[in-house]
Structure formats: structure tokens, C-alpha cells
KOLLUM-133893 format. One line per 2 residues: number of its first residue (from 1); for each residue x, y negated, z of C-alpha. Coordinates in steps of 0.25 Angstrom, whole numbers. Layout:
N
NUM = X Y Z  ...
This chain:
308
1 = -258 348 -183  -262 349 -198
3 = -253 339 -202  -243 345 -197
5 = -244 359 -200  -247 353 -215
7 = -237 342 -216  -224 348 -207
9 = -224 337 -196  -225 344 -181
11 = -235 333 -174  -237 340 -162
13 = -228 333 -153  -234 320 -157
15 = -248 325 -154  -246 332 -142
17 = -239 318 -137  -251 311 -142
19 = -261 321 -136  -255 321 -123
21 = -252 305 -124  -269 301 -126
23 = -274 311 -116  -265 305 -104
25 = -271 291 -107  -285 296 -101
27 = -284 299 -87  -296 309 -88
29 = -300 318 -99  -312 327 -101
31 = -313 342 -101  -312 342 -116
33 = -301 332 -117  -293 338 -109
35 = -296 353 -116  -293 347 -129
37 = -280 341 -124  -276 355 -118
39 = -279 362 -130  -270 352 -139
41 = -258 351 -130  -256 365 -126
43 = -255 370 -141  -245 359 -141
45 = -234 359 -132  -230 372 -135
47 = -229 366 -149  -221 353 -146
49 = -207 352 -142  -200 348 -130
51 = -200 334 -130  -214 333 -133
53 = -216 342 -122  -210 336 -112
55 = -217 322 -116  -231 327 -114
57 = -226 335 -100  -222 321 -96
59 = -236 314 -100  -244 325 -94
61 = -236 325 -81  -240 312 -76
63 = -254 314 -82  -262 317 -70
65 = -274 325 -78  -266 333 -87
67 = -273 346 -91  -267 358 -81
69 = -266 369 -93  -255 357 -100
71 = -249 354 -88  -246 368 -86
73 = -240 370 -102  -231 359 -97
75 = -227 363 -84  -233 354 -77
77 = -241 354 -63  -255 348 -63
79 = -257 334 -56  -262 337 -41
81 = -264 324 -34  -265 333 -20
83 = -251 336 -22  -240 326 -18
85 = -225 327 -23  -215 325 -10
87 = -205 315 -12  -190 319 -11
89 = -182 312 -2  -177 296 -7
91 = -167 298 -14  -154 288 -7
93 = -152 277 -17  -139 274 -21
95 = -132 261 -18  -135 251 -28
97 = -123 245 -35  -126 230 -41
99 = -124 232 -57  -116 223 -62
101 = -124 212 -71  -121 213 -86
103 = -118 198 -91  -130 191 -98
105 = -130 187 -112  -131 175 -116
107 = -147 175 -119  -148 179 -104
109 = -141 168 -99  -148 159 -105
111 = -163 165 -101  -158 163 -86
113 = -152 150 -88  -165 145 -93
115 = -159 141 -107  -168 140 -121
117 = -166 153 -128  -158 150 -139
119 = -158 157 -153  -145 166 -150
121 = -151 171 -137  -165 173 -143
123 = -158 183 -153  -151 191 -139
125 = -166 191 -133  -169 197 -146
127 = -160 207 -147  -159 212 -134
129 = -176 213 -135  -174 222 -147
131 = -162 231 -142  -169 233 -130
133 = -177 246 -125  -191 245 -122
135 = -189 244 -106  -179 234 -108
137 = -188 226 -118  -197 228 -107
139 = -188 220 -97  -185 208 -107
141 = -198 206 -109  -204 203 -96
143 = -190 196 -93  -193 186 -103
145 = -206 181 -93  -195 177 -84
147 = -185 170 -92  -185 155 -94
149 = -184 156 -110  -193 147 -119
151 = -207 154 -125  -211 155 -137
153 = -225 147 -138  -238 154 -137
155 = -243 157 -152  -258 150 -152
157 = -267 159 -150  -276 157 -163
159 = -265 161 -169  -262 173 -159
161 = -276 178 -160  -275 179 -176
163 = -261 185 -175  -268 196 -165
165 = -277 200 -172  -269 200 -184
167 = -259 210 -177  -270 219 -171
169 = -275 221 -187  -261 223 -192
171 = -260 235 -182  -273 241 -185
173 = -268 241 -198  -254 248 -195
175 = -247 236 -202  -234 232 -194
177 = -230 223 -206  -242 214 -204
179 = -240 214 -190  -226 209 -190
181 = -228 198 -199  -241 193 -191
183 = -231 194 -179  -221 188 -186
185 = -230 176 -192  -236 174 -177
187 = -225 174 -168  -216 166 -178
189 = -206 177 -179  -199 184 -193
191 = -204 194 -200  -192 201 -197
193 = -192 200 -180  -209 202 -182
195 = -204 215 -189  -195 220 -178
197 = -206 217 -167  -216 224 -173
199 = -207 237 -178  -201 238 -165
201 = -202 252 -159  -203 247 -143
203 = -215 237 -146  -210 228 -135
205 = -209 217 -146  -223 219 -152
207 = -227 219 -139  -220 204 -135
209 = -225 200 -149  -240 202 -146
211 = -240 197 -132  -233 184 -139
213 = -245 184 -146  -254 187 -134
215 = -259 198 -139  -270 206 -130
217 = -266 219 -123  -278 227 -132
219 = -272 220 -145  -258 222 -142
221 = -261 239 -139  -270 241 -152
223 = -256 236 -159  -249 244 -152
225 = -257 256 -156  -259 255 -172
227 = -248 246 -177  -236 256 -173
229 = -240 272 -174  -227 274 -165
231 = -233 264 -155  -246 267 -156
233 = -246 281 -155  -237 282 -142
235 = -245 280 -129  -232 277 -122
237 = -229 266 -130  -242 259 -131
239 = -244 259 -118  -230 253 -114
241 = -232 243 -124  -245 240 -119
243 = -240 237 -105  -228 231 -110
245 = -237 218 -117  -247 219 -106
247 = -237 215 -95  -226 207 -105
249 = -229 192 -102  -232 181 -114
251 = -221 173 -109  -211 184 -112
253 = -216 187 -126  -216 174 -130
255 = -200 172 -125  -197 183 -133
257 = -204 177 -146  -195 165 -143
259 = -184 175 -143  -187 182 -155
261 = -189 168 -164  -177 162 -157
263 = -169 176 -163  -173 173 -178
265 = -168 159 -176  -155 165 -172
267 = -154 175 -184  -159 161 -195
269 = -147 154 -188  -139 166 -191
271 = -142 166 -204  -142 154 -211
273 = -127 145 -208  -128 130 -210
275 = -122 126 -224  -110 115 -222
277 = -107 105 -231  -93 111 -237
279 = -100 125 -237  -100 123 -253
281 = -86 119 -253  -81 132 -246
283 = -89 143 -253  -84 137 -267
285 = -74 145 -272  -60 140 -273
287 = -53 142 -286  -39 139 -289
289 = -36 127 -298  -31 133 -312
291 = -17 128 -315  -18 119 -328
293 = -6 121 -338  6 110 -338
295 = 3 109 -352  -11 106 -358
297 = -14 110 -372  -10 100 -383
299 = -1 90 -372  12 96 -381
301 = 15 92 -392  14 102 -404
303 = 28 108 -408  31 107 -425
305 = 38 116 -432  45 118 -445
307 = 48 105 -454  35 99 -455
């Protein structure tokens, strides 16, 4: 609150969601816990705005030992187990109409005809990972259990344990450049795709990364809490992230590892065209023959004048 009346950056919406986000983790709170908690939240909600607001309302109402005085600044009613909620009448369902199927694309067709994955379909498993939300990246990922696509191999696991603890050091430290390039240098992958894994906003790549490298649970949520401050500092997000790796299967990380090498080999093939042999012959640049005069200096002879 000093640093903000000093420096001009209204902080209280962040703390309030902070505040409220650490003290619905414990399901029981002492007497000066919960005082201290009252005294900090009711000075600011009046203080915050709306979305805010509304935010902490949502937290707090499912929160079963939220203090009654907070309750009642929200507009909330106190959680009373003796009182039960009737249910309305079931709503008739309306008839279900078969959607129509979207054709597959040709990566799809050949994960259900139990092709290899080819580097032009690992470049579509790619993109499609990366455009997708969250829920849907969710959904791909433990469809890849299922699929009859070729894994990566297992990394070794002295080199694993060595990476891991590399990783957990790099995210005390804060220092996401370091941790790209050991995740990089480990799962055999640019430093440009390592890059992308590790900045991205969802996590859900960071998190197929470390269970590739069979990263434990505890590791994997320490990461999770000091090597990105947007990450770390959202309960939300570490613990979805946290149930995401602890029920993600090794088998579908390590499909999409093979997706995301086979993607790079796509761009290399790209990149680079075969030379021919008469590619010389048509970049040379074609000049025009100059015409030589009918006549070549000193062929004619030489014309006398006068008498001599």
C-alpha cells in the first residue's frame, strides 16, 4: 500500500485477490487468521472495482468457512449445512439432433489408419497443439494415450535426473533463458521450439515437456511457482497445471515430443531445395552477343590522294 500511494500504481485489486486466493487454500483458520483477514478485506472492497469484486464474491461463495462480517459486504449468506436447497423440477431435454461430422484432416487420418507420423502431419499436430485453448489442449493431450502413433524414446535417466535438477535451479533463480536451452539441450529440440514451450502463457507445453522428462509432481510445482511470476502467483493456474501433469500419461508426452521433432524436420525440408545440376546454367545471366562490324579495322586498304 506504500508503494503505491508513492509510486502511482493502485495494487489493491491484486492484493485483495492474493489475500482471499491463500486464505481459501486452508479449510480452517484460527481466531486471529480470520480477524486479520476481515480486517484486510473489508477496508478493500470498497476500494477495488467491480471485476475484482465480483472475483473474490465467486471465491468466497463456495468457501464453506468464510468470515460472516465479509459474507455480508458481498451479499452473501453464511454456509449452513442444516439448510438444504430444493430442486426445481427437470427440466425436459430437447431432442438431440446428430451433429454433422467435420471431415478429418489429413494428420487425423492417418493417426486412425495406424500410419507412421510423417513430418507434414507432425507440423499439423503442432500447430493445432499451439492454436488451441487450454481445455482443448487438455483433450489432445490425453487423446494422444490412445493413438497408434510412434513415441519418442524414453530420455535415460542419468541424464534426466541431471536435467531435473538443472531445471529446478534454473527456476529458483528466475532464469527462463537457462531453462529453455537445458530443455532444449535434453529433449533434442531447437532453441527456437524450447523457447516457445517454455514462454507459453497456458503452460500446458511445460508441463508435456517435464513429464517427457519424468519429472516428479513436487519438482514440477516448485517450477511452476518461481520460474514464471504470472504463473506462480495465480492459484488458479498452479493448481490446474498441477492436476493437468499429475493425470497426463508419459506415453502422450513422449507422442508429442515426436511431434514437435518431426515439426522441425518439416520447416529444415522447407528451407533448404536440392541444388541440380544445370542450376548454375539457369541463374547465369543471359547477355546478348554484340554484333561485330562487317568491316575490321586495317582489312581495307588505305585510300592515296594527290600525286604522290
Amino acid at each position: 500500500m506504500t508503494l503505491s500511494r508513492r509510486e502511482g500504481v493502485d495494487i489493491r485489486p491484486t492484493l485483495l485477490r492474493v489475500l482471499t486466493d491463500l486464505y481459501v487454500q486452508a479449510s480452517k483458520h484460527s481466531t486471529d487468521e480470520e480477524r486479520q483477514f476481515v480486517e484486510l478485506t473489508s477496508r478493500l472492497i470498497d476500494e477495488v472495482d467491480d471485476a475484482t469484486r465480483a472475483a473474490v464474491r465467486a471465491r468466497l461463495a463456495i468457501y464453506p468457512n468464510a468470515p460472516a462480517e465479509i459474507l455480508g459486504k458481498l451479499g452473501l449468506r453464511p454456509f449452513n449445512p442444516a439448510h438444504s436447497v430444493p430442486f426445481a423440477r427437470e427440466i425436459a431435454s430437447p431432442p438431440v439432433v446428430p451433429a454433422q461430422p467435420s471431415p478429418l484432416s489429413e494428420a487425423q487420418l492417418r493417426m486412425q489408419a495406424n500410419l507412421s507420423m510423417q513430418p507434414k502431419d507432425a507440423a499439423e499436430i503442432h500447430d493445432m497443439f499451439f492454436r488451441a485453448s487450454g481445455s482443448e489442449r487438455v483433450l489432445i493431450l490425453h487423446n494422444l494415450a490412445e493413438t497408434p502413433l510412434r513415441a519418442s524414446a524414453r530420455i535415460p535417466a542419468a541424464r534426466t535426473s541431471r536435467a531435473v535438477e538443472t531445471l529446478e535451479m534454473a527456476a529458483f533463480a528466475t532464469d527462463i533463458e537457462s531453462f529453455a536451452l537445458e530443455i532444449g539441450e535434453t529433449l533434442i529440440l531447437p532453441a527456437r521450439l524450447a523457447a516457445q514451450i517454455v514462454n507459453d502463457p497456458g503452460g500446458e507445453p511445460l508441463a508435456c515437456a517435464a513429464r517427457a522428462l519424468d519429472m516428479p509432481s513436487a519438482v514440477f510445482q516448485r517450477v511452476l511457482l518461481f520460474l514464471k511470476p504470472e504463473i506462480g502467483t495465480s492459484v488458479h493456474q498452479v493448481y490446474r497445471l498441477s492436476r493437468l501433469y499429475d493425470h497426463l500419461s508419459e506415453r502422450s508426452a513422449l507422442v508429442m515430443l515426436a511431434a514437435w521433432r518431426g515439426s522441425t524436420m518439416a520447416v529444415t525440408r522447407a528451407k533448404y531445395r536440392p541444388t541440380l545440376h544445370d542450376d548454375e546454367r539457369h541463374r547465369a545471366r543471359i547477355t546478348q552477343a554484340q554484333a561485330r562490324p562487317a568491316l575490321q579495322p586495317g582489312s581495307a586498304p588505305a585510300v592515296r590522294t594527290g600525286t604522290q
